[in-house]
C-alpha positions in Angstrom: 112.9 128.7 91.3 109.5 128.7 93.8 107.4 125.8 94.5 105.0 127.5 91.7 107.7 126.3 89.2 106.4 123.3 87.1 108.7 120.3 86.1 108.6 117.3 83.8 107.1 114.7 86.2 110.4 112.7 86.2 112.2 115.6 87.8 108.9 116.9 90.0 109.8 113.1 91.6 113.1 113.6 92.3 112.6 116.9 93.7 109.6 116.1 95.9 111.7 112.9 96.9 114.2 114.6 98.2 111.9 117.2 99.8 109.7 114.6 101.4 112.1 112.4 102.3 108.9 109.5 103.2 105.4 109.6 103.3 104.1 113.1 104.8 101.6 111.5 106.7 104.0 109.0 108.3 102.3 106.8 110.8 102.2 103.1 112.2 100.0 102.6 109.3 102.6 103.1 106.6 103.4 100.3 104.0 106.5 100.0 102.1 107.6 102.1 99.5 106.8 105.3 98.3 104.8 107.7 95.8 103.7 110.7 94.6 100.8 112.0 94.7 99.2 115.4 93.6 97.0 117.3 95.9 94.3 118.7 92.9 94.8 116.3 90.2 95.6 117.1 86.9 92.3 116.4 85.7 91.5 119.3 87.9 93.9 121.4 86.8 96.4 120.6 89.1 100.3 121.7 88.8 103.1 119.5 88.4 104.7 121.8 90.6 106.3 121.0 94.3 103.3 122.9 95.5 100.8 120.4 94.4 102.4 117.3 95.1 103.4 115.1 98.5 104.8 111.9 98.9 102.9 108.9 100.4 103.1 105.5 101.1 101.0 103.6 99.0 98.0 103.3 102.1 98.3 106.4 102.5 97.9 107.1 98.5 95.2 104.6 98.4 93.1 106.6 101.2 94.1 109.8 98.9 92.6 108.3 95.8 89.5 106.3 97.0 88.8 106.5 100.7 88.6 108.9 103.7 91.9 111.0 102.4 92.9 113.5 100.2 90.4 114.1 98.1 87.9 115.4 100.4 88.1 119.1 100.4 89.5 119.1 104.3 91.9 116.7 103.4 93.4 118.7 100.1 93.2 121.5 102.7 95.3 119.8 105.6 98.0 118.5 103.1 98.2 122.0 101.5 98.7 123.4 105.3 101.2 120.9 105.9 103.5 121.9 102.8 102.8 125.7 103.9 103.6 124.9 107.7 107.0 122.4 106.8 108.4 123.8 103.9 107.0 127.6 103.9 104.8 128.0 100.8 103.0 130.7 100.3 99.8 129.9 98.8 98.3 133.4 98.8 95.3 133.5 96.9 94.6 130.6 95.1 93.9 130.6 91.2 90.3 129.8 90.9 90.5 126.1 89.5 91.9 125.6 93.2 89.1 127.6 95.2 86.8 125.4 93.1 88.6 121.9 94.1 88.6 122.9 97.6 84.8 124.1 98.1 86.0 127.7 98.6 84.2 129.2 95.3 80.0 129.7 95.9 
């Protein structure tokens, strides 16, 4: 099994659940509970793989989704640096639909 691996999303939970533990961005700001979000969406051809996803409380998901957060292309690159820095992933080179999300492709 790598991070690569992809899972029905029930399981992907569970897994990054228990990889996560809380939200990865944990700060004073965090509000209760906890989801799952993916770093390059599925509309964007994003994996439901342990790779792609990261669990956040729901401000932090909010910011993800519609503000400041993830889904500017420093922000998908910090949270793919933190799951390469806490849990080891190699990322390599990245398939193209990813160099695209990011702003790496001219």
């Amino acid at each position: 099994m790598t991070p690569e691996d992809e899972f029905p999303i029930g399981e992907l939970y569970e897994r990054c659940l228990e990889r996560d533990s809380g939200c990865a961005l944990y700060s004073d700001e965090c509000s209760g509970g906890i989801e799952m979000a993916h770093i390059l969406s599925r509309r964007k051809m994003g994996a439901n793989c342990l790779a792609n996803v990261v669990m956040l409380c729901p401000y932090h998901h909010r910011l993800q989704k519609h503000g400041t957060g993830v889904h500017s292309h420093e922000a998908k690159r910090e949270l793919l640096n933190l799951l390469r820095d806490r849990h080891g992933y190699d990322y390599g080179k990245l398939p193209r639909a990813w160099q695209e999300a990011l702003g790496e492709m001219e």
